[in-house]
N, C-alpha and C positions, 0 to 999 in steps of 0.2 A: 504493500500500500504506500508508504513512506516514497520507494524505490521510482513507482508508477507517478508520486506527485512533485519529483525530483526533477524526472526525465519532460514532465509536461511544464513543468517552469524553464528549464531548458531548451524545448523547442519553442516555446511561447518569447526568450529571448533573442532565440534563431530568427524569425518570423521578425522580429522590431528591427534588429538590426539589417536584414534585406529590404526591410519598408525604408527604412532613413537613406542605405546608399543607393534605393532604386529613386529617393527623391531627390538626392545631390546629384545621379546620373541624368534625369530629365528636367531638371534644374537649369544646367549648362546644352541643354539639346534643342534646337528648333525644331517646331515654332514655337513662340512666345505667346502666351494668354495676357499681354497685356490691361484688356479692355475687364477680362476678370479678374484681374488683380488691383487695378482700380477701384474696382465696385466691391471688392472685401474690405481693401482698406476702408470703405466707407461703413460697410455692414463691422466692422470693428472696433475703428475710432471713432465716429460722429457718432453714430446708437450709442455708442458706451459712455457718453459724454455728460450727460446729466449724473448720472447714478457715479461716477466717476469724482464729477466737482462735488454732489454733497457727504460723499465720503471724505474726500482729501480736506474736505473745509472743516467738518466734525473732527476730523484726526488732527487736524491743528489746532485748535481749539481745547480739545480734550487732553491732549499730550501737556499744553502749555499749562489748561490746568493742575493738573498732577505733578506737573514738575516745580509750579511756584513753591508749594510747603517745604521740600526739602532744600532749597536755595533760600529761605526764607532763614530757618532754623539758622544757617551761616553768614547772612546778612550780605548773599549774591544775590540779589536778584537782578541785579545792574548783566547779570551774563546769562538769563533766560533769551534773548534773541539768537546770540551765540550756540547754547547749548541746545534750542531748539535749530537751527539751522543745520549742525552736524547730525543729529537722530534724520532731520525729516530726509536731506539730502541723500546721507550714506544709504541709510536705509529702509523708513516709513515708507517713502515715495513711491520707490521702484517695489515693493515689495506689498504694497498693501493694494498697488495698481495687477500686480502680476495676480496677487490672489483674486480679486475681484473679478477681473476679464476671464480666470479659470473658472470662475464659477458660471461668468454669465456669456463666454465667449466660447470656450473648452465644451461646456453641455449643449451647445445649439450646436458646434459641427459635432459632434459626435451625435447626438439627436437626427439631423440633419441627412449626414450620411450613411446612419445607419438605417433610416426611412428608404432612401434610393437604395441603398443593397437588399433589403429585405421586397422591395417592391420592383427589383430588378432592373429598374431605370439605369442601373449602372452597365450591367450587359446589353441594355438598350443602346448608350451612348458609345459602346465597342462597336456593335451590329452596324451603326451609322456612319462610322470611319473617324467618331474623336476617340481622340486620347482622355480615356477618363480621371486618369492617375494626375496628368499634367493640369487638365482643365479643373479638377476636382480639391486636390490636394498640394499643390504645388502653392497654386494662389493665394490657397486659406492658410497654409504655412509661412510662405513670404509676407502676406499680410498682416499677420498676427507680428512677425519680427520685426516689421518698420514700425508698426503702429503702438505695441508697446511701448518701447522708448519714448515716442512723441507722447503718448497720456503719460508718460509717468513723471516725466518733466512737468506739463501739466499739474497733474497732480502734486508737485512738489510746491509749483505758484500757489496754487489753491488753497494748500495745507498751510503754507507760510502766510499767506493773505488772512486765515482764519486765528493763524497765529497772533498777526498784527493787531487782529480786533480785541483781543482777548489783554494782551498786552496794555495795548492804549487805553482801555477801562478801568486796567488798575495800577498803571505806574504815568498814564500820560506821557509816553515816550511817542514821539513824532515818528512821520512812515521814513522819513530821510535818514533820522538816525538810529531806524530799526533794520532799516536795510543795508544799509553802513557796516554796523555791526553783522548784519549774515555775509554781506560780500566779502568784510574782513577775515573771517573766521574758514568759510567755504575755500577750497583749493582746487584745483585744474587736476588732481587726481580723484578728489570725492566725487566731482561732477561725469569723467571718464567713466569712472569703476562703475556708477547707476545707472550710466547710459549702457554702457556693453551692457551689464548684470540685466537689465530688463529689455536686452537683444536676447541674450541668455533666455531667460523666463519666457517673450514671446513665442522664441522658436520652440520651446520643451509644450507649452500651451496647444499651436499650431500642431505641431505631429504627435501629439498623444489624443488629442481628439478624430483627427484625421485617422491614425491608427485603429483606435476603439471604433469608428464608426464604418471604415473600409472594410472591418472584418467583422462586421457584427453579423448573427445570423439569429435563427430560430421566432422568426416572424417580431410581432409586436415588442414583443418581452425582451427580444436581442435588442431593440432599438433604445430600451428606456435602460439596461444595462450600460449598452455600450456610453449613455450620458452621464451615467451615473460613474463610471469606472473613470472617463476621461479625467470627471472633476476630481476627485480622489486623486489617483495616478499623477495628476498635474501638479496638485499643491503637495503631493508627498517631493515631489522631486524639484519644486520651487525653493523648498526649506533646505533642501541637499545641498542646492546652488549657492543658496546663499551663505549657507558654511563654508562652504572650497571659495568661494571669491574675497568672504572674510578673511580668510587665513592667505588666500594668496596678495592680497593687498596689505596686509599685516606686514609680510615677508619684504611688499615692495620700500614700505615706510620704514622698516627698521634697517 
């Protein structure tokens, strides 16, 4: 039993890793889906964009809360801009972006794709002469990798914006010398490391839903699986990410 659920996690990793270099190999192959690659980015970033800003606004907000008492106790509070500009930058940002779009980006292509495999449209779109892998999967991978980065940025404005307000109601610091102090404190390598890390996050997003939904089967019940497995599978290996980027940006600074 053990033996049998060994060997099917083993092929099950066989299987991901021929999905990833069969999507770096039609990746670089014409023709290009431009015109669908366009229209995901929009189905990713612009949809995602409300639910997006009143997360990042709350997360600034709420973080700045929590962190005034313990800077209070020390008689910092003069370095809350500071201290929140480092958290939201290095990590809230990109990280609370990547989980969010897993949740509500990750379950719609895996939802998504897993309706057109169970209902065949995908052997329909072979029968016709597209590439269904390219036109399908391709797009909604690349889409998700650009489009990340740009809300998590976002998201970073947003959360600091909410920061600002939270701020100026109880210490009366102006938006110039609140920004001052984040531009002071932020570096040209916190700002790198969040933009990759949520290239990072996008792309794990992009092909783990695409994966779970490519291969889903068994009618109905595959479909609500394969969305449900995406979103799991996504934020498990969001958290992985962003311990290895921790540690290797660690290494870069020390």
């Amino acid at each position: 039993m053990i033996s049998k659920k060994i060997d099917q996690k083993l092929i099950q990793l066989g299987n991901v890793h021929r999905f990833v270099m069969r999507f770096f190999k039609e990746l670089v192959t014409p023709p290009y889906e431009f015109k669908e690659i366009i229209n995901q980015c929009y189905e990713v970033g612009v949809k995602s964009l409300p639910l997006i800003s009143l997360t990042g606004f709350i997360t600034g907000l709420v973080f700045t809360n929590q962190s005034r008492p313990s800077l209070e106790e020390f008689g910092a509070t003069a370095m809350l801009p500071s201290l929140i500009a480092i958290a939201i930058v290095r990590a809230l940002a990109p990280l609370v972006t990547a989980l969010i779009a897993a949740g509500k980006v990750g379950s719609n292509i895996g939802a998504e794709l897993g309706s057109m495999k169970v209902t065949e449209q995908i052997d329909a779109m072979e029968v016709s002469g597209t590439n269904p892998f390219k036109f399908l999967v391709v797009s909604r991978v690349l889409a998700t990798t650009i489009m990340i980065p740009i809300l998590s940025c976002y998201t970073g404005f947003i959360a600091l914006m909410g920061s600002f307000l939270n701020v100026y109601q109880h210490e009366s610091v102006s938006f110039v010398s609140f920004f001052d102090q984040v531009f002071d404190t932020v570096t040209f390598l916190d700002i790198f490391q969040a933009v990759i890390k949520a290239g990072f996050f996008g792309f794990t997003i992009g092909i783990v839903g695409c994966f779970e939904g490519y291969n889903s089967s068994k009618g109905t019940e595959g479909v609500g699986k394969a969305a449900n497995a995406a979103v799991v599978a996504s934020m498990f290996l969001i958290f992985i990410e962003e311990q290895l980027v921790v540690m290797v940006v660690q290494s870069l600074r020390g």
